[in-house]
Backbone bond lengths (Angstrom), bond angles and torsions (degrees), N, CA, C in turn:
res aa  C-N    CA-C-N  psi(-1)  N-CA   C-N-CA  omega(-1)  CA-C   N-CA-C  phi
1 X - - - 1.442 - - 1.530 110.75 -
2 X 1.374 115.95 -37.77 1.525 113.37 -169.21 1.539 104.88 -91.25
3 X 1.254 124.13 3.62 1.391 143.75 -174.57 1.480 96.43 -101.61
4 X 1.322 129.49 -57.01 1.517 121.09 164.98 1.663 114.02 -63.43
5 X 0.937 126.99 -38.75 1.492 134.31 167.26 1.725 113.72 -37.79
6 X 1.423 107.13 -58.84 1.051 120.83 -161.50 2.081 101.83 -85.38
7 X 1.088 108.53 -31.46 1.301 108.61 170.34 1.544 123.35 -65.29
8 X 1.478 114.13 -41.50 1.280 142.87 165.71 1.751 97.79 -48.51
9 X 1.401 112.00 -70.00 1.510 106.74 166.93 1.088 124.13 -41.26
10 X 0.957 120.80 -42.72 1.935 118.79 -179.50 1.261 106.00 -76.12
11 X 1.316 128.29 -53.67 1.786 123.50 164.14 1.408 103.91 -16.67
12 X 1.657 106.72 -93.53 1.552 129.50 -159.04 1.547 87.82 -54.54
13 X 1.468 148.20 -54.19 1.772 116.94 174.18 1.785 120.25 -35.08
14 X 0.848 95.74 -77.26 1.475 128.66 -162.35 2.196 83.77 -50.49
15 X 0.982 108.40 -43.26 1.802 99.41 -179.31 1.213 100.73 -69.78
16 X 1.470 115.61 -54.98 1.899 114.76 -176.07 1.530 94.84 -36.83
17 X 1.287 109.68 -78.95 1.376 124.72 -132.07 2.102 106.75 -46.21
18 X 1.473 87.56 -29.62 1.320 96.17 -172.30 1.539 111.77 -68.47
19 X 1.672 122.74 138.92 1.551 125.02 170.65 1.377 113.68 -115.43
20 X 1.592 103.11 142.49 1.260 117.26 174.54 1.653 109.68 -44.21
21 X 1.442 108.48 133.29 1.877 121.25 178.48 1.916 92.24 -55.58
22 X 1.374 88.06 138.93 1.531 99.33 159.25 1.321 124.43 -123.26
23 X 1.135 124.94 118.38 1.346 140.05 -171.49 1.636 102.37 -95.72
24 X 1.119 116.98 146.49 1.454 126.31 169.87 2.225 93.68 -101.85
25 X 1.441 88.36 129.16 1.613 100.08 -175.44 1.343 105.29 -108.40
26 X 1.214 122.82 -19.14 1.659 132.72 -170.26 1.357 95.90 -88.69
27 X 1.660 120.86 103.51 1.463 104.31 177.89 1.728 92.54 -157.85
28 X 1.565 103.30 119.05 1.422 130.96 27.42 1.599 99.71 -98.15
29 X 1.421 103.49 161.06 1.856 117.03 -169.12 1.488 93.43 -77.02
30 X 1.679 107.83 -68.91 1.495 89.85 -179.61 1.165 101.07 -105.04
31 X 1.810 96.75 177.28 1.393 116.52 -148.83 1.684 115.32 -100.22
32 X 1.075 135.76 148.16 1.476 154.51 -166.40 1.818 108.94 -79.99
33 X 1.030 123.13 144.38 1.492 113.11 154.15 1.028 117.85 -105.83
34 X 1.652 109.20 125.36 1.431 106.56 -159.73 1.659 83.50 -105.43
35 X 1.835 97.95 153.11 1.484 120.67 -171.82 1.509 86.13 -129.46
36 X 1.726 104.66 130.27 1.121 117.58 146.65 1.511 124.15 -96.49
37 X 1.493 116.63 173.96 1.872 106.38 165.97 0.984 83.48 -134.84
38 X 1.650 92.04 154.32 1.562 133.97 171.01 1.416 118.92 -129.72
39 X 1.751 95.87 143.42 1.642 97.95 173.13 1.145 118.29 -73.33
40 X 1.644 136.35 122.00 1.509 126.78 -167.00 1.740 108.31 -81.92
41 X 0.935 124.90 -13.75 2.002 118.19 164.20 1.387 93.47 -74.61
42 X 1.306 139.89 -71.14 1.578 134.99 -159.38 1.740 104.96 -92.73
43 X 1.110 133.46 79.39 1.516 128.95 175.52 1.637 122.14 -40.34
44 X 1.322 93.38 -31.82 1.521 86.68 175.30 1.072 131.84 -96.77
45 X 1.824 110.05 34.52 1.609 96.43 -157.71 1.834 86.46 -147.01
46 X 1.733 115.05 130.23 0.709 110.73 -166.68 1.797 122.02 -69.91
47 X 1.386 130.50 160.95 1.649 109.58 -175.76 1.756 78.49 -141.42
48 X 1.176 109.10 141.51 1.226 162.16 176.94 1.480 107.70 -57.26
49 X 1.562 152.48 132.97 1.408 136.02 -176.81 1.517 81.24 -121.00
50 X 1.347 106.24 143.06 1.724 124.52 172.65 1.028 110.08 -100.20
51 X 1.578 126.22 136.12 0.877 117.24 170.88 1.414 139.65 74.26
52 X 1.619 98.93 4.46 1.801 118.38 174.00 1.287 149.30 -15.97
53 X 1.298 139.25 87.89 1.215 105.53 178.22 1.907 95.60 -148.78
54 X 1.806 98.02 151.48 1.441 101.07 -167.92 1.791 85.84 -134.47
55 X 1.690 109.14 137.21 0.855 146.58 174.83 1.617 126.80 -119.66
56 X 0.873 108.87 110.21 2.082 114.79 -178.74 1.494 108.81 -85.77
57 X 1.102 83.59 128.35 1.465 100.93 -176.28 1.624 123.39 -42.62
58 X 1.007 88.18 147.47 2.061 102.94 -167.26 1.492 88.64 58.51
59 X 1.107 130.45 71.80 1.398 125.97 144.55 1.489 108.69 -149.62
60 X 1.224 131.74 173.53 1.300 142.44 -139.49 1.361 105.04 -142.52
61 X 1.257 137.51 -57.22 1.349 150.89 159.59 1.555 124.31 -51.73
62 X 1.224 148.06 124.05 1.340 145.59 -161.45 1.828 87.11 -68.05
63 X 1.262 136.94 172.64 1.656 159.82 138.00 1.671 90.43 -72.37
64 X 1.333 120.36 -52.17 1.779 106.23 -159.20 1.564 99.05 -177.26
65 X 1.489 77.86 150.69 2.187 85.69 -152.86 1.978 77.35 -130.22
66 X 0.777 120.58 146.95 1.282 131.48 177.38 1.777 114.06 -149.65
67 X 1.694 131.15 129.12 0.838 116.67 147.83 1.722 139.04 -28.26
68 X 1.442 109.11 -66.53 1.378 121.53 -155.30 1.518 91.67 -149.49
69 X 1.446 136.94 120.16 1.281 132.72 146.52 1.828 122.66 -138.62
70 X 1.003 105.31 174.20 1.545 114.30 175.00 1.587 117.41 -100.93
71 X 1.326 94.93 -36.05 2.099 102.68 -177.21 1.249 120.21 -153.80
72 X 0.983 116.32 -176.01 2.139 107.98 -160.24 1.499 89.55 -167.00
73 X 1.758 122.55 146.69 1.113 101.56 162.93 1.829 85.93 -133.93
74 X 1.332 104.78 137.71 1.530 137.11 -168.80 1.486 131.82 -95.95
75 X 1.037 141.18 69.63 1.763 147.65 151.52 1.566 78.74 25.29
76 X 1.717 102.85 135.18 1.704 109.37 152.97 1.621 68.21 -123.15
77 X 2.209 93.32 155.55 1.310 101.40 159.71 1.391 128.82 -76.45
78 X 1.246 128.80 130.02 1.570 124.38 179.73 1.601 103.24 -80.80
79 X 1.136 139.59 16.05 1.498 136.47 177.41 1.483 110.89 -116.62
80 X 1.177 117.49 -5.48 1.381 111.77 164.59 1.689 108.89 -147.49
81 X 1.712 105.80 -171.17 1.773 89.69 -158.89 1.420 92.10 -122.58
82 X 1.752 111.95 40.36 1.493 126.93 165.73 1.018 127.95 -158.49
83 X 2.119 126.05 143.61 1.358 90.99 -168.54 1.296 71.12 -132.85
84 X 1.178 118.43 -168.78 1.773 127.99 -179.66 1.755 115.18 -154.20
85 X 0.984 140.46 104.01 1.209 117.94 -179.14 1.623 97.07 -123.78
86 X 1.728 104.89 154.50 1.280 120.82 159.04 1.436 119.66 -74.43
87 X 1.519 120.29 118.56 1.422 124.34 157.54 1.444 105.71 -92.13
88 X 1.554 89.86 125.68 1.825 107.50 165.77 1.450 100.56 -108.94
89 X 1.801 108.98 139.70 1.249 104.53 143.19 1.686 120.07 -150.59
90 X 0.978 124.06 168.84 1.741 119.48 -162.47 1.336 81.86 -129.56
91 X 1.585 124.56 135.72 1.387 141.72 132.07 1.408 122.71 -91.84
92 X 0.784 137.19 31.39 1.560 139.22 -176.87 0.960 102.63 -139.07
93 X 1.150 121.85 -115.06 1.935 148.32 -171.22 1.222 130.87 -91.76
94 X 1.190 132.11 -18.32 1.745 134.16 151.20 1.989 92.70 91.84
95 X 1.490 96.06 26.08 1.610 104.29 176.13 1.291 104.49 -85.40
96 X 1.207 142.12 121.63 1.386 140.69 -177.94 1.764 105.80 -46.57
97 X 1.361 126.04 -38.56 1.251 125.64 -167.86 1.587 106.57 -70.73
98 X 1.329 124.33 -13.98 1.408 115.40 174.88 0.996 136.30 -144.37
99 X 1.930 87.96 43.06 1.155 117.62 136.50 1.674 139.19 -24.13
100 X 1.245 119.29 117.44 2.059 109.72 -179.34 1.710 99.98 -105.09
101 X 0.997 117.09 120.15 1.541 116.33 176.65 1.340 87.36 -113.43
102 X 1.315 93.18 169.72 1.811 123.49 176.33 1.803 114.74 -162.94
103 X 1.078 129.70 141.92 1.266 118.31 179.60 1.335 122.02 -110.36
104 X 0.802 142.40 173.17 1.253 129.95 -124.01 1.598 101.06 -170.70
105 X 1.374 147.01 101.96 1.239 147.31 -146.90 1.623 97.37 -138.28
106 X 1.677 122.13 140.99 1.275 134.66 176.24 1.177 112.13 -126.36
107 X 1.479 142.22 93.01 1.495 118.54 175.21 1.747 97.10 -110.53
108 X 1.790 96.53 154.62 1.018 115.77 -171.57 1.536 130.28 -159.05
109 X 1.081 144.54 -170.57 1.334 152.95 -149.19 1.080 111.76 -125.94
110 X 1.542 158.95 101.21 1.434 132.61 169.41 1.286 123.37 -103.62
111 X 1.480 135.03 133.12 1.120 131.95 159.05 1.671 126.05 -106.54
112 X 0.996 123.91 177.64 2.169 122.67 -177.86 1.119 86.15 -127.23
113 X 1.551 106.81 135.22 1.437 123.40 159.93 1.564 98.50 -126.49
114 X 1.406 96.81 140.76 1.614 107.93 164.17 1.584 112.46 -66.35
115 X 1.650 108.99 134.39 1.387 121.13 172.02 1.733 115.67 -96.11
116 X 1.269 97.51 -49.44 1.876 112.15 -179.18 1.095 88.55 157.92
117 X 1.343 93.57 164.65 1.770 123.14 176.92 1.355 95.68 -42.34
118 X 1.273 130.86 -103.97 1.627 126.40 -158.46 1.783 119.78 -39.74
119 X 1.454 103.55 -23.90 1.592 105.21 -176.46 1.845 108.52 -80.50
120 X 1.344 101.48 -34.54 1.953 96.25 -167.05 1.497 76.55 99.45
121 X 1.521 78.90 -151.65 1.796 129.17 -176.34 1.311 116.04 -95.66
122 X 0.920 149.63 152.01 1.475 159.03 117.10 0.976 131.98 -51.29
123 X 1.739 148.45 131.18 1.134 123.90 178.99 1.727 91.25 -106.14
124 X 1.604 115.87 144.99 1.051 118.30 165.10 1.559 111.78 -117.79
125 X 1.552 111.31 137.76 1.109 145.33 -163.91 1.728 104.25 -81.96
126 X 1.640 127.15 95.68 1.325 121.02 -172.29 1.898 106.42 -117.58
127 X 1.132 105.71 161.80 1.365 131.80 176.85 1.459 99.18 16.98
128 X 1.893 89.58 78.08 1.587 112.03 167.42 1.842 109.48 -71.81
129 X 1.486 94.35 148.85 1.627 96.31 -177.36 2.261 77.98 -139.58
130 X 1.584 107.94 141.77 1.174 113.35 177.51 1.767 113.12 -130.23
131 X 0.928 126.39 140.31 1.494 127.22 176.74 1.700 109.35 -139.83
132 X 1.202 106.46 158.08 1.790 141.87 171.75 1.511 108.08 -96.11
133 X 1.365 107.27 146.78 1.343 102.46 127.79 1.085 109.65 -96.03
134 X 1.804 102.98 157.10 1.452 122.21 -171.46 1.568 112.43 -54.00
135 X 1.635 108.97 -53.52 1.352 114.85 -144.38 2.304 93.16 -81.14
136 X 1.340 137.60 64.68 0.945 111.35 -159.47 1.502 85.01 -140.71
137 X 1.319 104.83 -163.45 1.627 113.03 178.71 1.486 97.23 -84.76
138 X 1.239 143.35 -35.15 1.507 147.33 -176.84 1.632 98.20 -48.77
139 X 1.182 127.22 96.54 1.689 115.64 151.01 1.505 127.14 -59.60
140 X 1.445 106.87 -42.25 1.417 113.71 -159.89 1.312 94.94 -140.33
141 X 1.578 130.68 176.70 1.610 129.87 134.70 1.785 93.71 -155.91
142 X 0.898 119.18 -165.25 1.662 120.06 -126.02 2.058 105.44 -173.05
143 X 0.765 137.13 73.33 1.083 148.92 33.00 2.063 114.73 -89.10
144 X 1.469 120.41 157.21 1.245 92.10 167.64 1.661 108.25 -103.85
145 X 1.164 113.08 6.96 1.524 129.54 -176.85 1.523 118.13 -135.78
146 X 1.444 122.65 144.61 1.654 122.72 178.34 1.093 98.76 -155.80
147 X 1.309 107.96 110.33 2.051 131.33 178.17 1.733 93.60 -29.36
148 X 2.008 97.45 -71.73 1.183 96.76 -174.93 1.932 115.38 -153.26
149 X 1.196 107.64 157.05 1.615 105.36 169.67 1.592 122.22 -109.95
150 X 1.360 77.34 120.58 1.651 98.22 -167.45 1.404 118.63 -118.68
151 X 1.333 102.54 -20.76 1.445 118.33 -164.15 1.295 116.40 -121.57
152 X 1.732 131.68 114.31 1.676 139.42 172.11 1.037 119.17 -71.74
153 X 1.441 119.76 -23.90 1.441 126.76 176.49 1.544 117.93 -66.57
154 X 0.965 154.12 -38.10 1.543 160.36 -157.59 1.710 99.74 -125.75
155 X 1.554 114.51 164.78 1.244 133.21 158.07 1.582 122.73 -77.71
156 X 1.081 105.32 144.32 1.658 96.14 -158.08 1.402 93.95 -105.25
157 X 1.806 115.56 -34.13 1.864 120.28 169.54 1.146 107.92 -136.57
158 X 1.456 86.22 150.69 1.757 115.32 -172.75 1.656 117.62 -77.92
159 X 1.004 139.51 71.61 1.880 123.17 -167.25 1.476 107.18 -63.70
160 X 1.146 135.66 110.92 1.206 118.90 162.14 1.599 130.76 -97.71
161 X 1.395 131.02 127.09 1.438 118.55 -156.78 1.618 90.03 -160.66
């Protein structure tokens, strides 16, 4: 009896002790800034960048080279409270010399929110402020401010060019 007792004890440990797997389901945790483009004569109509490619500053390697697109959504750094990346794009010939860059600047706010055990933290991205230089392919963009990014579903800025 104390031989079934005691086996029974080791069962019911060995089941306690064990915890349900935790998976993190929220992915990605934090959130992207998504960039749309726009045609700047027709505002409401999306235009296409040729020849794409966006590069973050002090880096050497493109993030993403694309033929032909409409929107991109882009890593802000969570370790500092600025990010900067180069937009390239070529309409012509895909000749490096005629090339149109423009730069492209994000400053911002960060805070960590707890997700759950398997997720960590999040960093959320607050009271975005965005700028150009003037002289670039960028004419316009659309918001020039965003309280905050919270949301993957929608575009958070407008590029217009």
């Amino acid at each position: 009896m104390k031989k079934r007792f005691s086996i029974f004890l080791l069962f019911l440990a060995i089941f306690s002790a064990c915890e349900k797997d935790d998976f993190c389901t929220q992915n990605p945790v934090t959130s992207k800034l998504i960039i749309t483009f726009y045609d700047d004569t027709n505002r409401e109509t999306l235009k296409k960048v040729q020849r794409f490619s966006i590069i973050g500053d002090g880096k050497i390697d493109s993030l993403f080279t694309a033929q032909s697109l409409d929107s991109i959504a882009i890593p802000l750094n969570s370790r500092t409270s600025e990010t900067v990346y180069t937009l390239k794009k070529n309409a012509t010939d895909g000749v490096e010399a005629n090339n149109e860059i423009a730069t492209f600047t994000i400053q911002y706010d960060t805070e960590e929110e707890y997700v759950s055990r398997s997720c960590g933290f999040k960093i959320l991205f607050k009271n975005l402020d965005f700028s150009s230089d003037t002289n670039s392919w960028i004419t316009d963009f659309t918001p020039s401010t965003i309280l905050t990014i919270d949301d993957q579903n929608t575009a958070h800025v407008q590029i217009f060019h």
